[in-house]
NUKOLNU-163099 format. One record per atom (N, C-alpha, C, O, CB): residue number from 1; x, y, z; atom name. Coordinates in Angstrom, 2 decimals, m for minus. Glycine has a CB too. Example, Ala and Ser with C-alpha at 12.3 -4.5 7.8 and 13.67 -1.06 7.14 Angstrom:
  guvo       px       py       pz  sevo
     1    13.19    m5.69     7.80     N
     1    12.30    m4.50     7.80    CA
     1    13.20    m3.30     7.80     C
     1    14.24    m3.32     8.46     O
     1    11.31    m4.47     9.05    CB
     2    12.85    m2.25     7.08     N
     2    13.67    m1.06     7.14    CA
     2    12.90     0.03     7.87     C
     2    13.41     1.14     8.04     O
     2    14.08    m0.60     5.72    CB
This chain:
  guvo       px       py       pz  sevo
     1   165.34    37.12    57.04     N
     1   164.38    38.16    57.29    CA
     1   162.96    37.58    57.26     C
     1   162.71    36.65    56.50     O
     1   164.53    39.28    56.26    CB
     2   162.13    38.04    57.98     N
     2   160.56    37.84    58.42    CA
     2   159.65    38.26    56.74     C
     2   160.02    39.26    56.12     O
     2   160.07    39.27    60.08    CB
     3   158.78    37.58    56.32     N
     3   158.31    37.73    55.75    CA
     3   157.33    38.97    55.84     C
     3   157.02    39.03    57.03     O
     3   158.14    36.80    55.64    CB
     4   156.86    39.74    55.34     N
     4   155.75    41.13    55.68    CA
     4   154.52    40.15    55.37     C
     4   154.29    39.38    54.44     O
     4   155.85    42.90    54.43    CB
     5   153.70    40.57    56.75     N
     5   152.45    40.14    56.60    CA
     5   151.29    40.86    55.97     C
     5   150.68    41.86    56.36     O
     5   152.15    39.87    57.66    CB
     6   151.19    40.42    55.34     N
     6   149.87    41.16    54.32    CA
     6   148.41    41.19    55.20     C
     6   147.67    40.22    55.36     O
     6   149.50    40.02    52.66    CB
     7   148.24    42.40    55.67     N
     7   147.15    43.19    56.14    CA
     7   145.65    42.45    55.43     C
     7   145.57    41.97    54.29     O
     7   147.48    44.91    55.61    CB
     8   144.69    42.50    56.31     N
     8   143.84    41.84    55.93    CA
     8   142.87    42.96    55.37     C
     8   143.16    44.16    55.38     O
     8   143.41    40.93    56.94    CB
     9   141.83    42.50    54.93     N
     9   141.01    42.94    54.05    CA
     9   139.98    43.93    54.38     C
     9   139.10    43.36    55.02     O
     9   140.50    41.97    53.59    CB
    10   139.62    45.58    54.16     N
    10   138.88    46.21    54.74    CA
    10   137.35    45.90    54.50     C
    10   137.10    45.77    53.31     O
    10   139.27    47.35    54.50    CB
    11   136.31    45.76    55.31     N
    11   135.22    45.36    55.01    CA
    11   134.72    46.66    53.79     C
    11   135.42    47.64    53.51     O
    11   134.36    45.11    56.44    CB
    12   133.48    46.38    53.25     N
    12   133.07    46.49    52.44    CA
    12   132.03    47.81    52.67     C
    12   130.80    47.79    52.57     O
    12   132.77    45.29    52.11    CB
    13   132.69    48.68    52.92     N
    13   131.29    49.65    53.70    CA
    13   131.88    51.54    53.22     C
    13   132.80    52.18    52.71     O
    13   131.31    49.31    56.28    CB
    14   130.98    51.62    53.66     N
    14   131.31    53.18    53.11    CA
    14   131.46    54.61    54.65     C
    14   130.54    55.15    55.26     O
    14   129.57    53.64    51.82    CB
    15   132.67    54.75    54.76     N
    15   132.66    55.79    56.52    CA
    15   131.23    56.43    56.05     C
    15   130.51    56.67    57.02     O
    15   134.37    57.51    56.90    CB
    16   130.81    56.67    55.14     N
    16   129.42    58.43    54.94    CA
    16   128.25    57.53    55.80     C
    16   127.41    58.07    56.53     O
    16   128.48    59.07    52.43    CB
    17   128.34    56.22    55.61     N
    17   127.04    55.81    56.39    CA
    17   127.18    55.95    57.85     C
    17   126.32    55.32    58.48     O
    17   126.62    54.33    56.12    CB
    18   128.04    56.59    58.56     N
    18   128.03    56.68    60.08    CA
    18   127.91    58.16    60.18     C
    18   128.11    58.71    61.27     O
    18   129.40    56.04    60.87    CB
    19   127.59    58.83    59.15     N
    19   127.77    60.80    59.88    CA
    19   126.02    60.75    60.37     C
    19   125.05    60.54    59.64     O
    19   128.23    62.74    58.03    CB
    20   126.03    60.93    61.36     N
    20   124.30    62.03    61.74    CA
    20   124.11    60.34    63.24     C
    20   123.36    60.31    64.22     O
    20   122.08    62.08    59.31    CB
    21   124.91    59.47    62.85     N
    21   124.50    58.36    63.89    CA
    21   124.81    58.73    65.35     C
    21   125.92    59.24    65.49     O
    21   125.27    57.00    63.58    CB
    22   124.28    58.63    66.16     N
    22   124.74    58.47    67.74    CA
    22   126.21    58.20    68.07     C
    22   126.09    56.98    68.19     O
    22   123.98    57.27    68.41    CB
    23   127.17    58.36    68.25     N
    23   128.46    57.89    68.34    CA
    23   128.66    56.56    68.80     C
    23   129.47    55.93    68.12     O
    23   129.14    58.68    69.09    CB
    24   128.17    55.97    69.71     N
    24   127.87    54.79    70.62    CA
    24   126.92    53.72    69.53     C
    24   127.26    52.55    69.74     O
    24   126.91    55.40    72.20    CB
    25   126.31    53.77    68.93     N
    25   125.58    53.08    67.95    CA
    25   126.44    53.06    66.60     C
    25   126.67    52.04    65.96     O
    25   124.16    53.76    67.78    CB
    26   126.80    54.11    66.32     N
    26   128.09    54.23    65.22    CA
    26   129.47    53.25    65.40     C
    26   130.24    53.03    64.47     O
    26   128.69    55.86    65.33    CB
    27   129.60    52.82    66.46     N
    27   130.77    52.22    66.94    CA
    27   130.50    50.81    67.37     C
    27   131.44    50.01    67.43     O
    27   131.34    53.02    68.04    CB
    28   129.14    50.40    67.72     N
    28   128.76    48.98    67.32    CA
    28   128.39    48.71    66.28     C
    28   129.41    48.30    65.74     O
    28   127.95    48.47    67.90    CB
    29   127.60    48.63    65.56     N
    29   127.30    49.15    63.72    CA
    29   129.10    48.18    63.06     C
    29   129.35    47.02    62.75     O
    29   127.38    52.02    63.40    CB
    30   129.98    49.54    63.13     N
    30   131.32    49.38    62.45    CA
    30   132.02    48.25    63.35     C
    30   132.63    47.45    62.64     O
    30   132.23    50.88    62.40    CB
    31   132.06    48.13    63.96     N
    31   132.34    46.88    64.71    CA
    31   131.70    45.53    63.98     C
    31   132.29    44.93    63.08     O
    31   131.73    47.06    66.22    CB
    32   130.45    45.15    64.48     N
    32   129.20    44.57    63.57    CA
    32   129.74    44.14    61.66     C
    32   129.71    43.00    61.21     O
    32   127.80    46.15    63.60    CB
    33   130.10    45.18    61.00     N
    33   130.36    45.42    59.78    CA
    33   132.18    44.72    59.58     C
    33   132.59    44.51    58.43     O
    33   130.05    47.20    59.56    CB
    34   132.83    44.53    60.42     N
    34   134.07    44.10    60.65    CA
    34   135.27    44.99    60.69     C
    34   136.48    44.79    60.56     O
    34   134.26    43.25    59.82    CB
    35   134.38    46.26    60.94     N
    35   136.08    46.95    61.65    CA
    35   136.88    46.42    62.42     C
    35   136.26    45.83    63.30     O
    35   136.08    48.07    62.48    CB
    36   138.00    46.33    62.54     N
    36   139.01    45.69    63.88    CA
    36   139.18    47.04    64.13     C
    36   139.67    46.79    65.24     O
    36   140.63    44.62    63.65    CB
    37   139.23    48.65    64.08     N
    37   139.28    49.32    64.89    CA
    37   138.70    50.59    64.38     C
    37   138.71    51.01    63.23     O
    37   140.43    49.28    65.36    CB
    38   137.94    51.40    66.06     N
    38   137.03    52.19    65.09    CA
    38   137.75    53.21    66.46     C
    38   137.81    52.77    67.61     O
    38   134.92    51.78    64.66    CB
    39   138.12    54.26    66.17     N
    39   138.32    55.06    66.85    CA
    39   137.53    56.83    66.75     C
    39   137.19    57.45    65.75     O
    39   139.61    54.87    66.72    CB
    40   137.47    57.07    67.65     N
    40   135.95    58.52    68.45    CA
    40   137.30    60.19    68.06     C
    40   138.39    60.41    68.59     O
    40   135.47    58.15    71.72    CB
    41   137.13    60.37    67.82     N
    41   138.11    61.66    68.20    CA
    41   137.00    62.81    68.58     C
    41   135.86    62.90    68.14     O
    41   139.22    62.23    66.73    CB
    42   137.62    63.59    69.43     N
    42   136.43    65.17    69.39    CA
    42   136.95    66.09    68.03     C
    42   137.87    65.61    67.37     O
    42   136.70    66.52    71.21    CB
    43   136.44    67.22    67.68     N
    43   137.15    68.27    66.82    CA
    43   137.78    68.81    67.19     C
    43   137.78    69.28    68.33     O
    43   136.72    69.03    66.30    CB
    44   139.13    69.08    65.76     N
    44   140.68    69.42    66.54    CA
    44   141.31    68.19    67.42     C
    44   142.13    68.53    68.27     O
    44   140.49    70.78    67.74    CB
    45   141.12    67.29    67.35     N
    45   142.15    66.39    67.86    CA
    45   142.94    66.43    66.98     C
    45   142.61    66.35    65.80     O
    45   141.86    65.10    68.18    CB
    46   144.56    66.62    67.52     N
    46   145.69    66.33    66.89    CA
    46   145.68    64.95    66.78     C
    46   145.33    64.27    67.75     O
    46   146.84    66.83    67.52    CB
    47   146.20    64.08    65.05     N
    47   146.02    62.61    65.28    CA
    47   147.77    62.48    64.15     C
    47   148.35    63.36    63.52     O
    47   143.98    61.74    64.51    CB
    48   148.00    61.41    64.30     N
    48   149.23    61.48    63.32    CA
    48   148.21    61.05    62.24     C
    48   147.05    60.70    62.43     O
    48   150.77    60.41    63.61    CB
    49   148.99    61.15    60.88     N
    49   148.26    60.74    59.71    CA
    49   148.37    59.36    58.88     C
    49   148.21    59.21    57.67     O
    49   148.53    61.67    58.89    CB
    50   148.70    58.30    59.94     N
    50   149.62    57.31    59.22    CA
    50   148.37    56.18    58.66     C
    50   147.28    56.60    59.06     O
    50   150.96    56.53    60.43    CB
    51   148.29    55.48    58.22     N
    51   147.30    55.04    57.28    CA
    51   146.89    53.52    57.88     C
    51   147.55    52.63    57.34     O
    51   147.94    55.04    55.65    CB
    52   145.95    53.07    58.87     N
    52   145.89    51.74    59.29    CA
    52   144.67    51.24    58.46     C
    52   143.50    51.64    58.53     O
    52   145.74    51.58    60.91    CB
    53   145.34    50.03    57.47     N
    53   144.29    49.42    57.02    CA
    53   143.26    48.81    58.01     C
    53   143.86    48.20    58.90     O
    53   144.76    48.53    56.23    CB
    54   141.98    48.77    58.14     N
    54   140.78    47.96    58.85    CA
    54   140.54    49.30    60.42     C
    54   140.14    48.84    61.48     O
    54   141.52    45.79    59.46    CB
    55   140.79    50.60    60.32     N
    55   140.60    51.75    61.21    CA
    55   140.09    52.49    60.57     C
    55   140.64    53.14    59.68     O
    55   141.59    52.34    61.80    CB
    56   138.31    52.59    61.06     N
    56   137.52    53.76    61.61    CA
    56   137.62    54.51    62.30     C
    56   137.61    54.40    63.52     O
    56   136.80    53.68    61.96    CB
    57   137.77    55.91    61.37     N
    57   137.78    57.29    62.63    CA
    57   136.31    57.85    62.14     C
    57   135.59    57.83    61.14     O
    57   139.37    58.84    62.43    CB
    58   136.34    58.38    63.56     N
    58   134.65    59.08    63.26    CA
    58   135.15    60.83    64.56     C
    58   135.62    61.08    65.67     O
    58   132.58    57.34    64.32    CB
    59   134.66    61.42    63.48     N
    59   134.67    62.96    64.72    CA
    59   133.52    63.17    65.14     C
    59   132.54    63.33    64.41     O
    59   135.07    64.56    64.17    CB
    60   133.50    63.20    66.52     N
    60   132.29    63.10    67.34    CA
    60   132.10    64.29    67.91     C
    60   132.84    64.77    68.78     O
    60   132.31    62.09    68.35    CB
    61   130.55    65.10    67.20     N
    61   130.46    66.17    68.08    CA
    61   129.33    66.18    68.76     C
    61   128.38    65.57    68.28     O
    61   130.60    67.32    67.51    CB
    62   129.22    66.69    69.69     N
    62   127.58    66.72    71.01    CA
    62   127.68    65.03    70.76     C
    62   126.56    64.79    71.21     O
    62   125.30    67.81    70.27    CB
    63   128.01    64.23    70.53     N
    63   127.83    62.73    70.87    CA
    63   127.25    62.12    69.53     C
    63   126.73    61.00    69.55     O
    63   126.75    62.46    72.22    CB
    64   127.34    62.90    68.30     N
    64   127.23    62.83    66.96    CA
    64   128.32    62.64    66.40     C
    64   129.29    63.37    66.65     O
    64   126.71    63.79    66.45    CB
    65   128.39    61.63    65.56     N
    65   129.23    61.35    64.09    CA
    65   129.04    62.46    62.89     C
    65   128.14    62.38    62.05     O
    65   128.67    59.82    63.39    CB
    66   129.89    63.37    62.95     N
    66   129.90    64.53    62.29    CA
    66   130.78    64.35    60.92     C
    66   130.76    65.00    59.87     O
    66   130.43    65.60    63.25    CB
    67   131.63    63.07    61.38     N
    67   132.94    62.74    60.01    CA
    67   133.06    61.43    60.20     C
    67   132.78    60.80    61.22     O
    67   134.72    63.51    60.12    CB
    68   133.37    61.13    59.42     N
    68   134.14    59.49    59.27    CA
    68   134.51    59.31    57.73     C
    68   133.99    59.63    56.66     O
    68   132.91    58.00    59.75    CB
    69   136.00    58.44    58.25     N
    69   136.98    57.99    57.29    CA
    69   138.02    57.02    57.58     C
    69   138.69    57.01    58.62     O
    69   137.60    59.02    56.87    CB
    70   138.13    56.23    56.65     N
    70   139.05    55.25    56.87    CA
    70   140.74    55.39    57.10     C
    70   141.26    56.31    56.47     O
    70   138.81    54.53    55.83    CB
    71   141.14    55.01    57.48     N
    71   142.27    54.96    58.35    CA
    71   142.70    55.17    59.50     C
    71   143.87    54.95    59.77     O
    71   142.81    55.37    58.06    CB
């Protein structure tokens, strides 16, 4: 059997510093900061809830970061 690879390390940052940002500036920023993935949703997107270490979600409303949280 394959050994499980141990997930690397989430950078060091806090999602609250991306609410009120531009969405598009919010998503280079977390990038910048070492997200490997930052994903946009609108409100009410259905999303599954499964937990990816090093994934930014941000809910984007009028083109505003209204939420953000890790996974």
């Amino acid at each position: 059997m394959a050994p499980i690879p141990t997930p690397s390390a989430e950078p060091d940052d806090s999602p609250d510093a991306y609410v009120g940002l531009p969405a598009d500036r919010a998503e280079r920023l977390a990038r910048e900061r070492g997200w490997a993935t930052v994903r946009a949703l609108q409100p009410g997107t259905i999303i599954t809830m499964e937990y990816r270490v090093g994934r930014l979600n941000f809910e984007v409303k009028d083109g505003t970061v209204a939420r953000s949280w890790k996974g």
